[in-house]
DSSP file (Angstrom, degrees, kcal/mol; ACC not computed):
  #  RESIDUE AA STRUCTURE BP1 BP2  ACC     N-H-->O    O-->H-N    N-H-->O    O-->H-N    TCO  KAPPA ALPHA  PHI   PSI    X-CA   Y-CA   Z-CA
    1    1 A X    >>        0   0    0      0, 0.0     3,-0.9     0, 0.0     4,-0.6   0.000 360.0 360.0 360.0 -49.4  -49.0  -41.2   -4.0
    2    2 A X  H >>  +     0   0    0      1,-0.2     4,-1.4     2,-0.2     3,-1.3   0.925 360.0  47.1 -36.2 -73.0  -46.9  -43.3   -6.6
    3    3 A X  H 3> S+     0   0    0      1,-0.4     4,-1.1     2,-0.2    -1,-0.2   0.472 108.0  47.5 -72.7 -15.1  -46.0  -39.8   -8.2
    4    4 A X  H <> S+     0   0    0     -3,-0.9     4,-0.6     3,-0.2    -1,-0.4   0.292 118.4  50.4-103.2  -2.9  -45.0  -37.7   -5.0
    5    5 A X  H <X S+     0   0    0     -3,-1.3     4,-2.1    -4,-0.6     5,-0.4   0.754 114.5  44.3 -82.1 -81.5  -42.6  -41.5   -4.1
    6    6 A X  H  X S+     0   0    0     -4,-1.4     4,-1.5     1,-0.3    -2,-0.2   0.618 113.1  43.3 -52.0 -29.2  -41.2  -41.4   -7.3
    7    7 A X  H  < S+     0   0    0     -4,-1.1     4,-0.4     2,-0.2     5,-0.3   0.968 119.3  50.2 -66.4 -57.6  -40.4  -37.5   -7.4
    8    8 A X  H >X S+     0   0    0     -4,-0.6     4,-2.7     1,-0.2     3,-2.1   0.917 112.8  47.9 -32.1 -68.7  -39.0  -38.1   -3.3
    9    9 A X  H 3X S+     0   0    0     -4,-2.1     4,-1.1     1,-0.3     5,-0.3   0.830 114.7  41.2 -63.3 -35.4  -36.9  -41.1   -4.7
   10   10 A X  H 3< S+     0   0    0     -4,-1.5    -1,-0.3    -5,-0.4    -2,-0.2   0.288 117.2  48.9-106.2  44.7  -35.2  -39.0   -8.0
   11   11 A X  H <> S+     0   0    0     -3,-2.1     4,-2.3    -4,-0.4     5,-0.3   0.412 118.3  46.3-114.8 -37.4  -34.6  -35.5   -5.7
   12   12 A X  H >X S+     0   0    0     -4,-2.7     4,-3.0    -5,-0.3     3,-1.2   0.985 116.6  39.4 -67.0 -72.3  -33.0  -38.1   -3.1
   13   13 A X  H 3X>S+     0   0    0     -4,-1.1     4,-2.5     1,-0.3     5,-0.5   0.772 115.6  50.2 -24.4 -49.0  -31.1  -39.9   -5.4
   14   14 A X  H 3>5S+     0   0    0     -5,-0.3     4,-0.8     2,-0.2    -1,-0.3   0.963 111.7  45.4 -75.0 -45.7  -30.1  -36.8   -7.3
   15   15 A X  H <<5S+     0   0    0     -4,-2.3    -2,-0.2    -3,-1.2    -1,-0.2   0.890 117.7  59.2 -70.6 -31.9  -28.9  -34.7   -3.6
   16   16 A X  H  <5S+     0   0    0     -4,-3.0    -2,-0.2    -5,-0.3    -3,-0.2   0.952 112.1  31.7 -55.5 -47.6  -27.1  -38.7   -3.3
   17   17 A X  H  <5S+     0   0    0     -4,-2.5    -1,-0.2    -5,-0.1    -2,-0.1   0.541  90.1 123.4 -61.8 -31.1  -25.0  -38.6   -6.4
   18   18 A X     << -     0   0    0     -4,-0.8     2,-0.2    -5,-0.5    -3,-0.0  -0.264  59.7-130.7 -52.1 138.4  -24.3  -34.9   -6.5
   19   19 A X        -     0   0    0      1,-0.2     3,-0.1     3,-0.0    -1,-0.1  -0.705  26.0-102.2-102.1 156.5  -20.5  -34.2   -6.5
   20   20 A X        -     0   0    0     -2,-0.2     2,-0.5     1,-0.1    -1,-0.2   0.374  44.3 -89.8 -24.0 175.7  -18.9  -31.5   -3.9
   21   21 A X        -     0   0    0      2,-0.0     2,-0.4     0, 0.0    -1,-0.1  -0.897  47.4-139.6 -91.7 132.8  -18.0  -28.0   -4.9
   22   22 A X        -     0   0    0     -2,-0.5     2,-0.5    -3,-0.1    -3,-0.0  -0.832   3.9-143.7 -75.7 145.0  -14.5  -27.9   -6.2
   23   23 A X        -     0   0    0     -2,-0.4     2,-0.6     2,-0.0    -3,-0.0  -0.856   8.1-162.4 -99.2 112.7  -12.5  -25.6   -5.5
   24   24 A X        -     0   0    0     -2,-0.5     2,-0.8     2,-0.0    -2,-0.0  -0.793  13.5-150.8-116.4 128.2   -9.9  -24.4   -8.1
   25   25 A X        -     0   0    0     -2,-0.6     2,-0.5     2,-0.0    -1,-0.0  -0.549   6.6-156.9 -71.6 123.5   -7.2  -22.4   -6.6
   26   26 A X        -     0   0    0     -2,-0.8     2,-1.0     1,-0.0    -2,-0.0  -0.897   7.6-151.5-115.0 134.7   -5.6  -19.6   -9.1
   27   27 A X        -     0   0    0     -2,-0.5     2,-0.2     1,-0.0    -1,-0.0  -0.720  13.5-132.8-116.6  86.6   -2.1  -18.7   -8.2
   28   28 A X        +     0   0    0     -2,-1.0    31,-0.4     2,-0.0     3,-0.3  -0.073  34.5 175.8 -33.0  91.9   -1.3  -15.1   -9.2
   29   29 A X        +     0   0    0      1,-0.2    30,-0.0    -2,-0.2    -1,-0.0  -0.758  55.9  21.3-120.6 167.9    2.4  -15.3  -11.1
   30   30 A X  S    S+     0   0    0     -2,-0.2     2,-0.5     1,-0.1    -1,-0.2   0.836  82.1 141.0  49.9  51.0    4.2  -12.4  -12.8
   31   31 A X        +     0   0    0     -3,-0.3     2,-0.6     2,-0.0    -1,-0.1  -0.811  23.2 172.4-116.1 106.2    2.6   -9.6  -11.0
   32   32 A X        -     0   0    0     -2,-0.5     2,-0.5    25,-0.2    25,-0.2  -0.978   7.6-175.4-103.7 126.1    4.4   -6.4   -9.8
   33   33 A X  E     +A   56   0A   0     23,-1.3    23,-1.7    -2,-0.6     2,-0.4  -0.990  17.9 160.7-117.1 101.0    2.2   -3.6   -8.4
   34   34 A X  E     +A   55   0A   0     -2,-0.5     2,-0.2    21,-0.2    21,-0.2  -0.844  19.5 125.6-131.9  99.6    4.9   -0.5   -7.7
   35   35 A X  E     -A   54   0A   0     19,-1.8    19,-1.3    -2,-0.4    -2,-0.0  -0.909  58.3 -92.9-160.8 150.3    3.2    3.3   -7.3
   36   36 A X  E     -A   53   0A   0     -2,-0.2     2,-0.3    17,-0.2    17,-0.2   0.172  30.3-136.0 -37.1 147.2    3.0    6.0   -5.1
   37   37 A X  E     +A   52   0A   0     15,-0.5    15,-0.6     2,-0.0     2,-0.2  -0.981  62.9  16.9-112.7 137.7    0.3    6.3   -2.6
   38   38 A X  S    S-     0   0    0     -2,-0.3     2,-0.7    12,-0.1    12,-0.1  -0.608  96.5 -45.9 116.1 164.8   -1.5   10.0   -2.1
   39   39 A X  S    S+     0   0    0     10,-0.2     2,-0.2    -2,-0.2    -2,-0.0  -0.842  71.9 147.1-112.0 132.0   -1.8   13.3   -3.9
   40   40 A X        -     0   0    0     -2,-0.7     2,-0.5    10,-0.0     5,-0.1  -0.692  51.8 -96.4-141.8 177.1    1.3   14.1   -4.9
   41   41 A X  B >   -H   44   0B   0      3,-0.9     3,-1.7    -2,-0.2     5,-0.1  -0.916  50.3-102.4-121.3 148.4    2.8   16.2   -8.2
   42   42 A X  T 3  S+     0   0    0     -2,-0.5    -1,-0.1     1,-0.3    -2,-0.0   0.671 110.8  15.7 -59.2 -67.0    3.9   13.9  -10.9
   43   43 A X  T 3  S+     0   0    0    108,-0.1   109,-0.9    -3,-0.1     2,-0.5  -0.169 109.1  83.8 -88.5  17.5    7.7   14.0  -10.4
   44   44 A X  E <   -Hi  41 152B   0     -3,-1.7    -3,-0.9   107,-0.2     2,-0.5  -0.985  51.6-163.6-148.5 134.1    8.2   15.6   -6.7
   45   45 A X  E     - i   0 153B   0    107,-3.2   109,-1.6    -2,-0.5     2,-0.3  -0.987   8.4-155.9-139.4 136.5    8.0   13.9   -3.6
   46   46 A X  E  >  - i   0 154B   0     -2,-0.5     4,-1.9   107,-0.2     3,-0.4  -0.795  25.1-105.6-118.3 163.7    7.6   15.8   -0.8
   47   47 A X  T  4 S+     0   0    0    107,-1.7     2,-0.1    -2,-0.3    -1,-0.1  -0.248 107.6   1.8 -68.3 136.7    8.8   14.7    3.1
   48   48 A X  T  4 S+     0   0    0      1,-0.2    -1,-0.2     3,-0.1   108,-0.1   0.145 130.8  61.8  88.0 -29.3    5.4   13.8    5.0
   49   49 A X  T  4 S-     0   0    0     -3,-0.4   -10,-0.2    -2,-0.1    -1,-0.2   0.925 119.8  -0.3 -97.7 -70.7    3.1   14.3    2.0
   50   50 A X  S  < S+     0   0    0     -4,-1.9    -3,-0.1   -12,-0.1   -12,-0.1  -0.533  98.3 101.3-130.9  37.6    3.7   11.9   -1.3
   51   51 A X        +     0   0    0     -6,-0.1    34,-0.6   -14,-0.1     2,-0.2  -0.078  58.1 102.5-114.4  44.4    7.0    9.6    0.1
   52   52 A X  E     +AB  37  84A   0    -15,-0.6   -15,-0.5    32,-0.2     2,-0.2  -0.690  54.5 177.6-113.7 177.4    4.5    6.8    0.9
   53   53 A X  E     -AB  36  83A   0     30,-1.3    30,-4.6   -17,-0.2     2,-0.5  -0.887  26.1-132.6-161.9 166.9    4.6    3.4   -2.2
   54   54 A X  E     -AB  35  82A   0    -19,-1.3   -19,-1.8    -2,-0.2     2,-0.4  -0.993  23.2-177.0-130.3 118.3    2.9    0.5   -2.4
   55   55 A X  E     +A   34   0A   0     26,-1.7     2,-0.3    -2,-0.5   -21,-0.2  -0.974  12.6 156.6-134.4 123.0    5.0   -2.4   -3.2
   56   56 A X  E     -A   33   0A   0    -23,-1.7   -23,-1.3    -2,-0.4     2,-0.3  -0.958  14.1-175.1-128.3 155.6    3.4   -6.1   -3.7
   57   57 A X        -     0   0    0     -2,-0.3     2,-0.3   -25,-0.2   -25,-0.2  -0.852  31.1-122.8-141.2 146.0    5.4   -9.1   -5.9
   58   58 A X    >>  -     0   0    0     -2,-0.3     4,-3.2     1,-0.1     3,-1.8  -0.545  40.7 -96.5 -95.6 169.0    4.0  -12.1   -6.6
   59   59 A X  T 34 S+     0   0    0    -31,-0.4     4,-0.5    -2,-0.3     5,-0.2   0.971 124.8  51.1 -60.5 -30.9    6.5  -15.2   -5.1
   60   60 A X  T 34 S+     0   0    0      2,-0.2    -1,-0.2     1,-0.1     4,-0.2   0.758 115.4  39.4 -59.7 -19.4    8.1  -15.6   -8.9
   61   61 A X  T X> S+     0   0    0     -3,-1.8     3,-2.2     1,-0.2     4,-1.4   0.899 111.8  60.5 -90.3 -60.1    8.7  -12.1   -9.1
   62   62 A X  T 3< S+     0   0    0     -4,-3.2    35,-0.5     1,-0.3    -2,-0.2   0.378 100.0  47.8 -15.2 -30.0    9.8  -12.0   -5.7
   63   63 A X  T 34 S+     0   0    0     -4,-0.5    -1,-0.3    -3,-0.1    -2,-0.1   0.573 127.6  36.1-119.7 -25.8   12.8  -14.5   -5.7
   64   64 A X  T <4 S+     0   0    0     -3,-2.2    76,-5.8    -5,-0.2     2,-0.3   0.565  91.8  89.2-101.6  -2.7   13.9  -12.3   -8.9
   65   65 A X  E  <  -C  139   0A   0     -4,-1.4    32,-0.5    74,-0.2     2,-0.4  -0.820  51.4-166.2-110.5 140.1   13.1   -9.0   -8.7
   66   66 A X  E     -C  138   0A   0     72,-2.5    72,-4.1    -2,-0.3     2,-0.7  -0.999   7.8-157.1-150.4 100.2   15.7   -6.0   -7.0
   67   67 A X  E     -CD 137  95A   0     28,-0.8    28,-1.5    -2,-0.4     2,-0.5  -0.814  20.0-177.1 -84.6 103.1   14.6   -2.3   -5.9
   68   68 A X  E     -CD 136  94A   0     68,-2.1    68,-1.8    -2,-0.7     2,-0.4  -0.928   3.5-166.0-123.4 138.9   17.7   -0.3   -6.0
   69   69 A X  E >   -CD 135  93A   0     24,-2.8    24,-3.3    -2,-0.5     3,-0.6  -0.967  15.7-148.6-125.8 114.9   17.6    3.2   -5.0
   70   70 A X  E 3  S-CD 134  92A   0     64,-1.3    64,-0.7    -2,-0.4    22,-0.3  -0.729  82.6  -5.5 -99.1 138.5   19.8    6.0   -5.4
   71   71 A X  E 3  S+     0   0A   0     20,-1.8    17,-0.7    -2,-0.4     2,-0.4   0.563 119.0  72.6  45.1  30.5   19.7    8.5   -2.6
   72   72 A X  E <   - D   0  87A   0     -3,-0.6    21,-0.7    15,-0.3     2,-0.3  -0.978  60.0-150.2-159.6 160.1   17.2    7.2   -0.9
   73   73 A X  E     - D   0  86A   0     13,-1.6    13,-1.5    -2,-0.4     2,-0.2  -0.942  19.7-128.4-137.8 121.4   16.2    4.4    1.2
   74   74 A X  E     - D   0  85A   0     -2,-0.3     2,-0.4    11,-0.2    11,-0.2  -0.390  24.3-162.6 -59.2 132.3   12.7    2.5    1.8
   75   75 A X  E     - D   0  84A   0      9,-1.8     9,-2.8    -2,-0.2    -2,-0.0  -0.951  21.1-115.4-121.5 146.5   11.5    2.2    5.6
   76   76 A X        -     0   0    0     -2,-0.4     8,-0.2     7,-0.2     2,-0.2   0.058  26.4-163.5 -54.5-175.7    8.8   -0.2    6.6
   77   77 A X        -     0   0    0      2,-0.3    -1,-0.1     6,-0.1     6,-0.1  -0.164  41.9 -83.9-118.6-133.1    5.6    0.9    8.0
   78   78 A X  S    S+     0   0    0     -2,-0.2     2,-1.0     1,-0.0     3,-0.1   0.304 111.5  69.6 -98.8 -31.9    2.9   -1.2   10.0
   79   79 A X  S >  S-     0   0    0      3,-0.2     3,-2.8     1,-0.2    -2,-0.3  -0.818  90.4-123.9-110.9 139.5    1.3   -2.6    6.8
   80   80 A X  T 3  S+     0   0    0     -2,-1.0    -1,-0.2     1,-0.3    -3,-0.0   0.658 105.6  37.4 -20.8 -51.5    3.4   -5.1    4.8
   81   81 A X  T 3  S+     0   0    0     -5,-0.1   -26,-1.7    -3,-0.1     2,-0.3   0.064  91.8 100.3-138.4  48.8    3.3   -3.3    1.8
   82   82 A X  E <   +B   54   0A   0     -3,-2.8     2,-0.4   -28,-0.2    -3,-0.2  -0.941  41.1 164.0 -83.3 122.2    3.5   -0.1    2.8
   83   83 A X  E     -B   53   0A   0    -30,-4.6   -30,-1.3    -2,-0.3     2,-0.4  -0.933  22.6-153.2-138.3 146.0    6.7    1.4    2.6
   84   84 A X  E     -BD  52  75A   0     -9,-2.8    -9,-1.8    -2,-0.4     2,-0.5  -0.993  29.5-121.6-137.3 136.1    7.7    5.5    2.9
   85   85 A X  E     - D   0  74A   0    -34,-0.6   -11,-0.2    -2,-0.4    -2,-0.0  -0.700  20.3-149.4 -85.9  97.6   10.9    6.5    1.0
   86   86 A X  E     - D   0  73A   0    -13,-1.5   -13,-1.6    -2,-0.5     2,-0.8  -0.210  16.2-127.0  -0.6 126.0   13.6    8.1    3.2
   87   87 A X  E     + D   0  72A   0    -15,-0.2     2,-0.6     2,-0.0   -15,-0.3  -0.926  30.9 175.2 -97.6  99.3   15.9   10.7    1.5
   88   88 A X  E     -     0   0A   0     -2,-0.8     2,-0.4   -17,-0.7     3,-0.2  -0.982  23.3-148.8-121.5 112.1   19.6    9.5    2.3
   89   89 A X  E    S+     0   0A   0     -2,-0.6    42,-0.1     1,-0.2     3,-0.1  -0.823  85.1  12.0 -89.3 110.1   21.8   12.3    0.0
   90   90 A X  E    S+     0   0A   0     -2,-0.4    36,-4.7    40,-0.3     2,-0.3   0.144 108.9  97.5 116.7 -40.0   24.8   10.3   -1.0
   91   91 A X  E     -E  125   0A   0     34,-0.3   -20,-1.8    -3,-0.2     2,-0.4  -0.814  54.3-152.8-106.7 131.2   23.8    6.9   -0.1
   92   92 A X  E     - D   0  70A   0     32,-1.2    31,-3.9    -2,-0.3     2,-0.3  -0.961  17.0-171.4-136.8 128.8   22.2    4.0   -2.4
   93   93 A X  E     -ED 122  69A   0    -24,-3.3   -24,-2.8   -21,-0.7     2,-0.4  -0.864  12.1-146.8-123.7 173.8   20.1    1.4   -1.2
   94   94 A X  E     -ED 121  68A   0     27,-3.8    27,-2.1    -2,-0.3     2,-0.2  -0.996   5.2-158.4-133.7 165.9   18.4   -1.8   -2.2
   95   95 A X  E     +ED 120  67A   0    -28,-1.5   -28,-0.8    -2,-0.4     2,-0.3  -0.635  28.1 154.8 -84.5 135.8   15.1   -3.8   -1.6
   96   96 A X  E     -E  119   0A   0     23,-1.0    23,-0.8    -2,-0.2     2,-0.3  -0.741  43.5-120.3-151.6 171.0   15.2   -7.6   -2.3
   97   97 A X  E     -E  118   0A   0    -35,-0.5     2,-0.4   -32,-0.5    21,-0.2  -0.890  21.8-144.9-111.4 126.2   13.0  -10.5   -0.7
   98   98 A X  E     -E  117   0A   0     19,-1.8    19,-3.0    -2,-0.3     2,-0.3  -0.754  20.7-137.9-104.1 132.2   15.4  -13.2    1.2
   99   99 A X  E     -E  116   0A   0     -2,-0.4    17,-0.2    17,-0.2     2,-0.2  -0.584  23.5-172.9 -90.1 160.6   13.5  -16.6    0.5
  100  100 A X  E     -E  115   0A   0     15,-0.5    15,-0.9    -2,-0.3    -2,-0.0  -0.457  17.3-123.3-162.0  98.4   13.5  -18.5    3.6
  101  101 A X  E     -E  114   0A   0     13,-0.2     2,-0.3    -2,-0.2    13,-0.2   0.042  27.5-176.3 -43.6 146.6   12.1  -22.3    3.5
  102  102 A X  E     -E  113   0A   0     11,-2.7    11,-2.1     2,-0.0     2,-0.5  -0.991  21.6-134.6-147.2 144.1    9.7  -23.9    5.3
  103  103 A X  E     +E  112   0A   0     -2,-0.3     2,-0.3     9,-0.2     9,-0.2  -0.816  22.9 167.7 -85.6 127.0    7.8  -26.9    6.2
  104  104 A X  E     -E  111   0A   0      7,-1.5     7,-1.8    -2,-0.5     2,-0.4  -0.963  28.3-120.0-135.0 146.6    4.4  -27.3    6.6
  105  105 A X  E     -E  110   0A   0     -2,-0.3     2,-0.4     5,-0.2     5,-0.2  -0.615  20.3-165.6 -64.3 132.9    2.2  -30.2    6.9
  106  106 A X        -     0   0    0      3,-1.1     0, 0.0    -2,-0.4     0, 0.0  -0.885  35.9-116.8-121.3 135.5   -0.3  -31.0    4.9
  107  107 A X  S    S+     0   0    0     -2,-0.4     3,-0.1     1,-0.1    -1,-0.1   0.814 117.1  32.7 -31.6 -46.4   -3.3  -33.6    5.3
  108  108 A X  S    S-     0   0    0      1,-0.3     2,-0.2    -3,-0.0    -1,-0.1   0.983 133.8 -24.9 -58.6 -71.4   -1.6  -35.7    2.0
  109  109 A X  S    S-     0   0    0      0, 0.0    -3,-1.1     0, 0.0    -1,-0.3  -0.669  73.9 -82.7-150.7 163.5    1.8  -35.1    2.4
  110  110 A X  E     -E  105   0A   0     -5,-0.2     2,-0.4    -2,-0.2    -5,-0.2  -0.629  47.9-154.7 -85.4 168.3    4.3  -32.7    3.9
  111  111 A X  E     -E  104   0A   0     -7,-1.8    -7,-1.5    -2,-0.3     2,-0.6  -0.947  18.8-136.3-135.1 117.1    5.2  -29.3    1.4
  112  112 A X  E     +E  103   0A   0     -2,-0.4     2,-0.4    -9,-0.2    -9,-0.2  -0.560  33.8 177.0 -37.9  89.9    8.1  -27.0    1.1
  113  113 A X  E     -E  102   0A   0    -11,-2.1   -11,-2.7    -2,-0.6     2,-0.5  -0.819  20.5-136.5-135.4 156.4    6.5  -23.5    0.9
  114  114 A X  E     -E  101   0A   0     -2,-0.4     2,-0.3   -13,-0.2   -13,-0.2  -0.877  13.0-163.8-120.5  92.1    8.6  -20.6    0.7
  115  115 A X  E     -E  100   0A   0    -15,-0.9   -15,-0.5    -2,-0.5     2,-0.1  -0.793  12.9-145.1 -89.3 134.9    8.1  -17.4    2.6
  116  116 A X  E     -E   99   0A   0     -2,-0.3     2,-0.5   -17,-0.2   -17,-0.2  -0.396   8.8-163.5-121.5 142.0    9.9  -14.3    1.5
  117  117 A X  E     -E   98   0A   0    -19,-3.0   -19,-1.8    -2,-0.1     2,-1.0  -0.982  30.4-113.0-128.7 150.0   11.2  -11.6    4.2
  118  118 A X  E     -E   97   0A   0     -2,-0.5     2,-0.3   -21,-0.2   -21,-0.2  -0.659  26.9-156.4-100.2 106.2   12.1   -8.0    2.8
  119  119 A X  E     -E   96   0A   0     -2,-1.0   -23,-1.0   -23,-0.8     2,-0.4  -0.525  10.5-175.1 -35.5  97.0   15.8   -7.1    3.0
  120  120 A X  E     +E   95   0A   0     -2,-0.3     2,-0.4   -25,-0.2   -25,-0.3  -0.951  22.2 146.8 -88.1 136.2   16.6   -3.5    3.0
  121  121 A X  E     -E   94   0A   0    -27,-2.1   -27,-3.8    -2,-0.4     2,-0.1  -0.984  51.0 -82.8-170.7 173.1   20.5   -2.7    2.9
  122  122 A X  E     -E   93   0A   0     -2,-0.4   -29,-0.2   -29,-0.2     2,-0.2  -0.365  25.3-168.6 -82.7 131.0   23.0   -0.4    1.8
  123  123 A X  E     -     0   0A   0    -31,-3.9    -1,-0.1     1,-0.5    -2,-0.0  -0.709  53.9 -93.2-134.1  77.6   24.4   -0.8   -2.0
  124  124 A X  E     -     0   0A   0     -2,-0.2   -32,-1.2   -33,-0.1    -1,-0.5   0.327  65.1 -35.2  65.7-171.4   27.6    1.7   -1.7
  125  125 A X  E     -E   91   0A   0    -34,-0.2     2,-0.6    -3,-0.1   -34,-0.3  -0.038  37.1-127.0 -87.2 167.3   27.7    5.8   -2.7
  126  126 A X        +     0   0    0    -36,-4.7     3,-0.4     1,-0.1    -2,-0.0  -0.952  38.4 163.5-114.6 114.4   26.3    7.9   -5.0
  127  127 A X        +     0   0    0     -2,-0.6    -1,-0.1     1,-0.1   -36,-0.0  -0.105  54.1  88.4-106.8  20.5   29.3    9.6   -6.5
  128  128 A X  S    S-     0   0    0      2,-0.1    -1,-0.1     1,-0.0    -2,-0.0   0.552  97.6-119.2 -99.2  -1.1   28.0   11.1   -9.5
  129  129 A X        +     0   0    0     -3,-0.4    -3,-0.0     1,-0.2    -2,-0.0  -0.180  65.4 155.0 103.7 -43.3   26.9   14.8   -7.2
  130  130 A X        +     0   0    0      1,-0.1   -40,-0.3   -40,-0.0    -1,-0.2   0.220  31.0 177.7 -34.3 127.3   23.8   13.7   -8.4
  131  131 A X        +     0   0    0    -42,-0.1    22,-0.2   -41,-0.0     2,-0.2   0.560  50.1 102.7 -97.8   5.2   20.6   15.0   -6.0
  132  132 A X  S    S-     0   0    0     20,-0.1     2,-0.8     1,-0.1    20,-0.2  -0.414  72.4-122.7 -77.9 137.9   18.0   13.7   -7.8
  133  133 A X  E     + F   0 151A   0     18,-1.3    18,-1.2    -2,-0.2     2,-0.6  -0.703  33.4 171.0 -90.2 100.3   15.9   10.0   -6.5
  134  134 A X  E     -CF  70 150A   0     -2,-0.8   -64,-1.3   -64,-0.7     2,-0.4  -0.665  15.5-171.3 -91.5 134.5   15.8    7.4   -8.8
  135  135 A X  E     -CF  69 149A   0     14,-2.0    14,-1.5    -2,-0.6     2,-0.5  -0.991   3.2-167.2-143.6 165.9   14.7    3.9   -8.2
  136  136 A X  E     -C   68   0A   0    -68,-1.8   -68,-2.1    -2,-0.4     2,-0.6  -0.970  13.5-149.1-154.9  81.8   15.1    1.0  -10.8
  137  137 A X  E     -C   67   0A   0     -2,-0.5     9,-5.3   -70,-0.2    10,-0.9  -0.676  30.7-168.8 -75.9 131.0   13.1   -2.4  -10.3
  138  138 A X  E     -CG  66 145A   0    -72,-4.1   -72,-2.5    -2,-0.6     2,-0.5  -0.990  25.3-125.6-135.6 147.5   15.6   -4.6  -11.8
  139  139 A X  E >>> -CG  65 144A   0      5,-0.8     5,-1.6    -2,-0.3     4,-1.4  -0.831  17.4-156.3-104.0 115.4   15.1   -8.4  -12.8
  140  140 A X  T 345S+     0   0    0    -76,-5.8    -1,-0.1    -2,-0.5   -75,-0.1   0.786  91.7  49.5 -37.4 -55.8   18.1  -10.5  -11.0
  141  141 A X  T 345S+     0   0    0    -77,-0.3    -1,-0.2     1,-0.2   -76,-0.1   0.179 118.6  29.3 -80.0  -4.1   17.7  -13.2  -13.6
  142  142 A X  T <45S-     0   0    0     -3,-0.6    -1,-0.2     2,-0.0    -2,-0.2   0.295  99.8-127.8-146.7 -46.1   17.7  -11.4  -17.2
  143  143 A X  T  <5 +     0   0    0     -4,-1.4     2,-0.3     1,-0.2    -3,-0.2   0.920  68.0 140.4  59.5  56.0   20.2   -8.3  -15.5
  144  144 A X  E   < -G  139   0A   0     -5,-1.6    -5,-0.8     0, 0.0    -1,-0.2  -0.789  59.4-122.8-124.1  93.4   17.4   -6.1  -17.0
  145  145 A X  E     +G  138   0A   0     -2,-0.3    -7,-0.2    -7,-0.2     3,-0.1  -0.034  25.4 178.8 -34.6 129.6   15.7   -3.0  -15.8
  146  146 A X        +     0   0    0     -9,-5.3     2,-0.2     1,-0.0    -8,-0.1   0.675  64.4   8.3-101.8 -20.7   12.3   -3.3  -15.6
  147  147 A X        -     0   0    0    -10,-0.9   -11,-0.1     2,-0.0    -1,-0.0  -0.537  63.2-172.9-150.0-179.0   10.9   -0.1  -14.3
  148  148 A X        +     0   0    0     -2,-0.2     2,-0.3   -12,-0.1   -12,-0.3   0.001   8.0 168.0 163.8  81.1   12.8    3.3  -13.8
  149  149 A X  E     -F  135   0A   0    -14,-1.5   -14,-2.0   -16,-0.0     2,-0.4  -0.805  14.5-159.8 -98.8 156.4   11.7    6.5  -12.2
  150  150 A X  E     -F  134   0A   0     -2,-0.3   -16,-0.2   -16,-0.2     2,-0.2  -0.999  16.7-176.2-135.8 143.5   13.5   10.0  -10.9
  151  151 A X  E     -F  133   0A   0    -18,-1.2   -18,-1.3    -2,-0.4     2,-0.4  -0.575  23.2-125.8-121.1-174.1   12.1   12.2   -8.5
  152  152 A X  E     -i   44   0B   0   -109,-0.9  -107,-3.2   -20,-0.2     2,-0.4  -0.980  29.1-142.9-151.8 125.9   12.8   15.7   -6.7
  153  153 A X  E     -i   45   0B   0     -2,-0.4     2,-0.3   -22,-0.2  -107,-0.2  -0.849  18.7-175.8-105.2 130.1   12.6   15.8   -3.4
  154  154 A X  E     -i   46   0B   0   -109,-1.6  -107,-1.7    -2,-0.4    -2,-0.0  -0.897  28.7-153.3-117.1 154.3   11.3   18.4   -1.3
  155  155 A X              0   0    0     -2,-0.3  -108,-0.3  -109,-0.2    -1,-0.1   0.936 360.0 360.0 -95.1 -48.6   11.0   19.2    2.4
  156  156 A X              0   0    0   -110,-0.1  -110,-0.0  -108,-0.1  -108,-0.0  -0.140 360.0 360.0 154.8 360.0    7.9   21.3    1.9
């Protein structure tokens, strides 16, 4: 009986002392994910088929990062970061994320947290003839190209 107390008393003791789970939050930074969605032919995007991409930023990249597109224009879909590319012949657009503060309450304290909305809008002509679609993720902060593709557009 002593030995079944004294095992009771150090499994109680032991579930008494025992710390929580911590939790450690890991905060994804300098992450760009930019590629077609589909089966599609390496350089050709055709209307209906291969004009979908999948564009995610993490919030550092986000506040710095610039999709500019010549002849062409992204339009949203239904899912956040799905987006299918327009063919505007002429016409140059760009992508950025508009930061837009907020407050939120917190158990502690209040916090500033920063939600991003995605900005499409018109960045002037294409005046080189050119029919070809390029787009260009470029870093705001540096004035550096980060990324760079051209396509050929087809109707099918």
């Amino acid at each position: 009986m002593k030995r079944i107390n004294t095992f009771f008393f150090i499994l109680l003791s032991t579930f008494a002392f025992s710390q929580d789970d911590s939790k450690i939050v890991v905060k994804q930074q300098n992450a760009i994910f930019f590629y077609r969605t589909g089966e599609f032919a390496d350089s050709v995007i055709t209307k209906n088929v291969s004009d979908t991409f999948f564009i995610k930023l993490s919030d550092d990249k986000k506040a710095v990062t610039e999709i500019k597109l010549k002849n062409a224009m992204f339009i949203k879909s239904s899912d956040k970061h799905i987006y299918k590319l327009s063919y505007t012949p002429g016409i140059n657009y760009r992508l950025i994320y508009q930061s837009e503060s907020t407050e939120t309450l917190n158990q502690k304290n209040k916090q500033k947290a920063l939600n991003y909305t995605v900005k499409i809008e018109p960045d002037g002509a294409n005046t080189d003839g050119s029919k070809k679609i390029v787009i260009d993720l470029w870093d705001t902060k540096s004035n550096k190209n980060i990324l760079s593709n051209s396509f050929i557009y087809k109707e099918k």
